[in-house]
VEXDREN-2710 file (C-alpha; in Angstrom, 1 decimal):
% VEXDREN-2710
k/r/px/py/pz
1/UNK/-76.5/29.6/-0.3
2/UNK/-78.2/27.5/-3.1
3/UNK/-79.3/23.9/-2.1
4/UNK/-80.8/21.2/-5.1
5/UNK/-82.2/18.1/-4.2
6/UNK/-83.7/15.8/-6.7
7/UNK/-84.4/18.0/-8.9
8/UNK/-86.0/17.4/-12.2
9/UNK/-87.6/18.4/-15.4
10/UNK/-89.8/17.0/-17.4
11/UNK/-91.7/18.7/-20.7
12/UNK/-95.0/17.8/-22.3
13/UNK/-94.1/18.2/-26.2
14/UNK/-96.3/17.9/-29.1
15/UNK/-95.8/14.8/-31.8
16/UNK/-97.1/15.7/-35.1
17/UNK/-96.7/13.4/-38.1
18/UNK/-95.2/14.7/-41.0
19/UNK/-97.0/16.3/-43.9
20/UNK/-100.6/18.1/-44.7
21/UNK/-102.2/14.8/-43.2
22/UNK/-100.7/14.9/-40.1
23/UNK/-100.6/18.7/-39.4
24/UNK/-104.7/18.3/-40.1
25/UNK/-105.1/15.4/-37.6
26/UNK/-102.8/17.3/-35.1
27/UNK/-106.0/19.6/-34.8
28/UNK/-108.3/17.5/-33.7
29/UNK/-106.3/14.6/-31.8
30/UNK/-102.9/15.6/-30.6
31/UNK/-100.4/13.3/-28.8
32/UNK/-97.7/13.8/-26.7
33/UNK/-94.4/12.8/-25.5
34/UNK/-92.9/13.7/-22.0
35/UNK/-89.1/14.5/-22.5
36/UNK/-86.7/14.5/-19.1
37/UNK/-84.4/18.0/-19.2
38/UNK/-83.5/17.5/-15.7
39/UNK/-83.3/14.2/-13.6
40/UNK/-82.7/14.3/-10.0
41/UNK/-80.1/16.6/-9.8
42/UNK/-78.5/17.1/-6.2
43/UNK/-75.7/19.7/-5.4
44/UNK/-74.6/22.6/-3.0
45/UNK/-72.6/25.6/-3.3
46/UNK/-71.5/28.0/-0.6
47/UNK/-71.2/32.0/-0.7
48/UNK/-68.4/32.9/-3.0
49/UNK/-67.4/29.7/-4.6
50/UNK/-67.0/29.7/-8.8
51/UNK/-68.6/27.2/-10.7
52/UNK/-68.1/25.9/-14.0
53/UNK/-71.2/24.2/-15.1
54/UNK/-71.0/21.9/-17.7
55/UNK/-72.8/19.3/-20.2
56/UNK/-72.7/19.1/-23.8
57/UNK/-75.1/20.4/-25.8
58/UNK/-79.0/19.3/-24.6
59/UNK/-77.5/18.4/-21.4
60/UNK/-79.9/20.5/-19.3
61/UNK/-77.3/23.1/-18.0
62/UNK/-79.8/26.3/-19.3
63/UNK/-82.7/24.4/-18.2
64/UNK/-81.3/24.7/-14.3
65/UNK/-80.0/28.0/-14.8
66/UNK/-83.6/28.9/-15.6
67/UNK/-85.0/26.5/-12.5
68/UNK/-82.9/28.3/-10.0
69/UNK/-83.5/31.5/-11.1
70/UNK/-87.4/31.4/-10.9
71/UNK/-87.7/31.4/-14.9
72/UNK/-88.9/28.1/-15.0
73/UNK/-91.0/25.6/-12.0
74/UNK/-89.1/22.1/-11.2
75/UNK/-91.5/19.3/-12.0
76/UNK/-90.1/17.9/-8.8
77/UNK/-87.1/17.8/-6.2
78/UNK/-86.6/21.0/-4.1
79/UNK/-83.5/24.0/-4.3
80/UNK/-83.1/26.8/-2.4
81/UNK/-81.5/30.1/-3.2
82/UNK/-80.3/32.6/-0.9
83/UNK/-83.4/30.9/1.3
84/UNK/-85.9/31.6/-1.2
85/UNK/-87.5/29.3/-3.4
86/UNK/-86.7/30.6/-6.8
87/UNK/-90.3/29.8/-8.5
88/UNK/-92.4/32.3/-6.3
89/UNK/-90.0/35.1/-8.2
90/UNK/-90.3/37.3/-4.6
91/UNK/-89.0/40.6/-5.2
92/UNK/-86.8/40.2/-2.3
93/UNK/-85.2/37.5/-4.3
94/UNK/-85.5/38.8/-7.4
95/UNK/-82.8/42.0/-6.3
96/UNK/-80.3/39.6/-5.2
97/UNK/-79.1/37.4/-8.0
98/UNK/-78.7/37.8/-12.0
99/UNK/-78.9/35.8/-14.5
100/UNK/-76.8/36.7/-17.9
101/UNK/-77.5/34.8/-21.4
102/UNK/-74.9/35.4/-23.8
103/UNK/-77.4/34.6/-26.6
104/UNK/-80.3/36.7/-25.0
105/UNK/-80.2/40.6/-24.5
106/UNK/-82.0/43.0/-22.6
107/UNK/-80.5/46.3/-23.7
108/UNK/-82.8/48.8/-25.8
109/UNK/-81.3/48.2/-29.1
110/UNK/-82.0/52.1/-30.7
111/UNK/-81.1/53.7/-27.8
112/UNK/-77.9/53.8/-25.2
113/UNK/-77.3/51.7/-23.1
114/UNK/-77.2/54.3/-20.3
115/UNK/-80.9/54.6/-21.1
116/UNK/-81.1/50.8/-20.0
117/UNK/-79.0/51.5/-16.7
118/UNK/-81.7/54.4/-16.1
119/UNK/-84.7/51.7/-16.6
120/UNK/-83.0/49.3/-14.6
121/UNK/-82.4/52.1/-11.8
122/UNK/-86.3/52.4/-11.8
123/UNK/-87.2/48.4/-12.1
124/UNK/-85.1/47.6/-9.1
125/UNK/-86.2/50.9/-6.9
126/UNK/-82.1/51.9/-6.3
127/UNK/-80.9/54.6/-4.8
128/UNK/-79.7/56.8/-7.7
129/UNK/-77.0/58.0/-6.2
130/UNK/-75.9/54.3/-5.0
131/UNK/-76.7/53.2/-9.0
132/UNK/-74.8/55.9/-10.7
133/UNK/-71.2/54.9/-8.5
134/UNK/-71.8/51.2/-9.2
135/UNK/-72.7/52.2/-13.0
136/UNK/-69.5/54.4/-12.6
137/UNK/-67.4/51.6/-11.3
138/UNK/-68.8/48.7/-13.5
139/UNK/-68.2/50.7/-16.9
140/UNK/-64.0/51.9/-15.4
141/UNK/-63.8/48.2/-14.8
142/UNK/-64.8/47.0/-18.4
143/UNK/-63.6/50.1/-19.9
144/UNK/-66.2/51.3/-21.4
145/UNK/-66.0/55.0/-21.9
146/UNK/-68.5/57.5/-23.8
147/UNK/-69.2/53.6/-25.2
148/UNK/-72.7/53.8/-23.0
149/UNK/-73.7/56.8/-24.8
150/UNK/-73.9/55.1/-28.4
151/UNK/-76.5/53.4/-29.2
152/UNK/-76.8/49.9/-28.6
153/UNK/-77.2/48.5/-32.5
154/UNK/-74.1/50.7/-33.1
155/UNK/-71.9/49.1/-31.0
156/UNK/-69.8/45.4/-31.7
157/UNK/-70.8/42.3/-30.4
158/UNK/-68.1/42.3/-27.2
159/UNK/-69.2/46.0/-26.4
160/UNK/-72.5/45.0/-26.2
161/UNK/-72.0/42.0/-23.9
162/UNK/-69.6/44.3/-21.3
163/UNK/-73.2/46.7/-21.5
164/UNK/-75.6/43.5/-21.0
165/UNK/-73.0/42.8/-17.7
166/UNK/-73.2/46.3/-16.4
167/UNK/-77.2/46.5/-16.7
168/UNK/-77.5/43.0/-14.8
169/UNK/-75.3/44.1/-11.9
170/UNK/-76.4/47.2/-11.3
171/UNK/-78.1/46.1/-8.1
172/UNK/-75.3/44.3/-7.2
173/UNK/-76.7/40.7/-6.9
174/UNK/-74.9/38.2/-4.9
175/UNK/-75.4/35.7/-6.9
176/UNK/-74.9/35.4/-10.6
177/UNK/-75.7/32.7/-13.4
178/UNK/-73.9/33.5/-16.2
179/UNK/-74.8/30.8/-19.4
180/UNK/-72.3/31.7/-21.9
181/UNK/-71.4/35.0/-21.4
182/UNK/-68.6/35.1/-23.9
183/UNK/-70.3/33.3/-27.2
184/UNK/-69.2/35.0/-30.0
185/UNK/-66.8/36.7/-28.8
186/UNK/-63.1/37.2/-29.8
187/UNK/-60.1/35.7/-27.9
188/UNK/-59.2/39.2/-26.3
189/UNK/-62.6/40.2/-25.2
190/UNK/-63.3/36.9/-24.0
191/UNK/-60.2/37.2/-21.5
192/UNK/-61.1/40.7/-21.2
193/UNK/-64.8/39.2/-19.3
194/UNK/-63.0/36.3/-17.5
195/UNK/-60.9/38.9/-15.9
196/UNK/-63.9/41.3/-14.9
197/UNK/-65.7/38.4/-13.4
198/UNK/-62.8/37.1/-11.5
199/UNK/-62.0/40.5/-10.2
200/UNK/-65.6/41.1/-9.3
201/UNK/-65.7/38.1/-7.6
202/UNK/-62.5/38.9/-5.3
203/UNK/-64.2/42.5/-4.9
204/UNK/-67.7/41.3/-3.7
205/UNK/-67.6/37.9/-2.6
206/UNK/-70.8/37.7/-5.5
207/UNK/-70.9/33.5/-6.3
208/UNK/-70.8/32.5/-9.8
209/UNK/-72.6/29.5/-11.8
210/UNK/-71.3/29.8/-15.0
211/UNK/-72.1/27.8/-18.4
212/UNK/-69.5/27.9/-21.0
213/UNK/-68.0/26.0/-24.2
214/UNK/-64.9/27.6/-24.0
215/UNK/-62.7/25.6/-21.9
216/UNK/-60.4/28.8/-21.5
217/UNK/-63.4/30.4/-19.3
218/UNK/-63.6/27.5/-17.3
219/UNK/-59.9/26.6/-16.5
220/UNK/-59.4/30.6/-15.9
221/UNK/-62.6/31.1/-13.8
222/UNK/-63.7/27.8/-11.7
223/UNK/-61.8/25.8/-9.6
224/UNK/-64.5/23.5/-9.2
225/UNK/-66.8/21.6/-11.8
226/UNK/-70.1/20.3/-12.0
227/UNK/-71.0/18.0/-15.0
228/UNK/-74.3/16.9/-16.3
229/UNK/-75.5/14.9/-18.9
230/UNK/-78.3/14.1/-20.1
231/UNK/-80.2/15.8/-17.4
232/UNK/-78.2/13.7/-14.5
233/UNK/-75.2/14.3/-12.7
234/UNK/-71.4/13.1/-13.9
235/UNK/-69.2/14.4/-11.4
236/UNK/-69.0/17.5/-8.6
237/UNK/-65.6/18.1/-7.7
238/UNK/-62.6/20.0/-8.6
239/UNK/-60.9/21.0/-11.6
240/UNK/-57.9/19.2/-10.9
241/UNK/-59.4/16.3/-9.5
242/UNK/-61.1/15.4/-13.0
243/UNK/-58.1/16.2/-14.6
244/UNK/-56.4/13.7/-12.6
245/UNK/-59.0/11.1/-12.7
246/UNK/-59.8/11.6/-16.8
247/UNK/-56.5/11.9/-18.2
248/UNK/-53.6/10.9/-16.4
249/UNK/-51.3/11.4/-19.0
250/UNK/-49.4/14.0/-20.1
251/UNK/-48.0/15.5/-23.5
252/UNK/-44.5/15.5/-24.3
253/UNK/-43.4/17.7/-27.2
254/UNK/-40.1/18.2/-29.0
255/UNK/-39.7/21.3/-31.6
256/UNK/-38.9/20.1/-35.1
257/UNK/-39.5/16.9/-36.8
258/UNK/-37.2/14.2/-35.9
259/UNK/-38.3/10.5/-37.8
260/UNK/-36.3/8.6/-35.7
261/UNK/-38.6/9.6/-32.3
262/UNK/-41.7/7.8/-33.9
263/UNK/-40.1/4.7/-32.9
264/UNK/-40.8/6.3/-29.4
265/UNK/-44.2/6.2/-29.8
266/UNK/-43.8/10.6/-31.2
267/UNK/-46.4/12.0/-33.7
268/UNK/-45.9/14.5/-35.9
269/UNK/-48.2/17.6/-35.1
270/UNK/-47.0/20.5/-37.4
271/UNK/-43.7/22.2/-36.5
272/UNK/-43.1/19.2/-33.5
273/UNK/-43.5/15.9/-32.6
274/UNK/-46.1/14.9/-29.8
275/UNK/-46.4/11.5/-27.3
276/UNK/-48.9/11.0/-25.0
277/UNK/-47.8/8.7/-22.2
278/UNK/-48.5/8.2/-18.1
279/UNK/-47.2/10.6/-15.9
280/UNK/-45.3/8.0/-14.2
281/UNK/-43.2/7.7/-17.4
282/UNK/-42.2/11.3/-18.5
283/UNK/-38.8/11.4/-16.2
284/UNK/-37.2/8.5/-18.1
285/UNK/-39.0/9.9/-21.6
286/UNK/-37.2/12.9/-20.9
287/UNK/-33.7/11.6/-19.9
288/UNK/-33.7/9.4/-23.0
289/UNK/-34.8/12.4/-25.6
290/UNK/-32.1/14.7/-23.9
291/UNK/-29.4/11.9/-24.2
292/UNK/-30.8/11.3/-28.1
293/UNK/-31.4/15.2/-28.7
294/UNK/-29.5/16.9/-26.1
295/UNK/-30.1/20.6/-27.9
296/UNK/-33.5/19.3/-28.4
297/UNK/-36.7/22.1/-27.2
298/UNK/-39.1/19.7/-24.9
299/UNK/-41.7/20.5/-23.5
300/UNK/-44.3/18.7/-21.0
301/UNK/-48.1/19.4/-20.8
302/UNK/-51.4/18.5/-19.5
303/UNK/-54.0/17.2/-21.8
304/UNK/-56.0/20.0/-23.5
305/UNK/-58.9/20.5/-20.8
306/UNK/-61.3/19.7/-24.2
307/UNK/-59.7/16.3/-24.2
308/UNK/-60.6/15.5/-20.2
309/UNK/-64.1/16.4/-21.2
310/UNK/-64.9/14.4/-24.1
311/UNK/-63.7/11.4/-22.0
312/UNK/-65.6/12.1/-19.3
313/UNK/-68.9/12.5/-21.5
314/UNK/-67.7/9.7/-23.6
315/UNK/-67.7/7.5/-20.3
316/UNK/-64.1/6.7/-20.6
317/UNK/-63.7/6.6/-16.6
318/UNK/-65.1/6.4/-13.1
319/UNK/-66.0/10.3/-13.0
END
């Protein structure tokens, strides 16, 4: 389904002193720096799967989107997508995947977004019959309603992004690179996407790459993980498997504030009192809080998945 082997990128940026002097001798002698986006980057996924890809910010995750969907040419290394090479941008190709940027838009802002469907019918040749049941399907799904009949600069940020999803799978790709699909969004529509492109995803057996800084997306969305940073890769496995690997701890928490538990090792943290300890320790923890506080509320929790990343990019661990 999509194969990457050693692949890397590498841009050719301008260095211009600072000031009227240096913007002046930029004109006639310009230097350059070469700056590594992507460094030999190797991975495989198979029809179907969910991916969460992730880096922090620079790590090169839009860079690949845009390599293995033919936006941009590898400087070297090979992939393979669907069995096409994604930088000839064949038209064969082209009709089978998507690519989505939650920062990026491609509806026609004065007029409706079913005018974009239309255009899109056209740009992809579809059957219009075929086009107007997905379209029909794709807005009952995201509950959209006489929505598509607004116009675009009239409609709210979340609205807008459920449009932008139904115009990039109206030709129903099977693949789909999603890079941050719910920036910007609130909490509700944010679960209201996550549980469109999980359904879609049971529905069509489409695979999904997806980019996102909301840990919520990822833990709801991909079992599996792959980490970059810095261009290179961290870890390729699953969700759980980093979990157990980055932080195995957990979080014990008792309601209220009780002094005496900080001689436990207990925090305060607002309205409770947290300790983070090794999982191999919580059963006796327990027994002595309930024999201490046996009306006490207690709770035990994984580490925040935000936590198990900043380890992992901090370098805390064999990822």
């Amino acid at each position: 389904m999509i194969r990457v082997e050693g692949l890397s990128k590498t841009y050719r940026v301008p260095v211009r002193e600072p000031g009227l002097g240096g913007s002046l001798r930029s004109l006639f002698h310009r230097e350059y720096k070469e700056v590594q986006a992507v460094a030999d980057l190797s991975f495989s996924i198979e029809k179907g799967e969910r991916i969460g890809f992730l880096g922090p910010n620079g790590a090169g995750k839009t860079t690949s989107l845009k390599m293995l969907s033919g936006l941009l040419h590898p400087t070297s290394g090979t992939l393979s997508v669907l069995g096409h090479r994604p930088q000839q941008r064949e038209a064969a190709f082209l009709t089978r995947i998507t690519l989505v940027m939650g920062q990026k838009q491609q509806l026609l802002w004065d007029l409706p977004p079913v005018e974009t469907f239309a255009l899109n019918t056209a740009l992809y040749d579809l059957d219009p019959a075929r086009a107007r049941k997905t379209q029909a399907d794709l807005v009952e799904l995201l509950r959209l309603g006489d929505l598509i009949h607004k116009p675009a600069r009239n409609l709210s940020l979340g609205e807008r992004m459920k449009c932008e999803l139904v115009a990039a799978l109206l030709h129903e790709p099977e693949v789909l690179f999603l890079d941050e699909p719910t920036i910007g969004l609130d909490v509700e529509m944010q679960g209201e996407v996550r549980r469109f492109i999980a359904d879609l995803n049971a529905r069509t057996g489409a695979t999904v790459l997806l980019t996102s800084h909301y840990m919520q997306d990822i833990a709801a969305l991909t079992p599996r993980l792959i980490l970059i940073d810095q261009g290179r890769l961290r870890y390729d496995g699953s969700l759980s498997g980093l979990t157990a690997k980055m932080a195995p701890e957990r979080r014990v928490t008792v309601k209220g504030v009780h002094p005496p538990l900080q001689a436990l090792g207990f925090a305060v943290d607002g309205a409770r009192m947290v300790a983070t300890i090794p999982t191999a320790e919580v059963n006796a923890l327990v027994q002595g809080l309930l024999a201490r506080l046996p009306a006490a509320e207690l709770g035990v929790e994984e580490l925040p998945l935000e936590e198990v990343m900043a380890r992992t990019f901090r370098g805390e661990g064999a990822a």
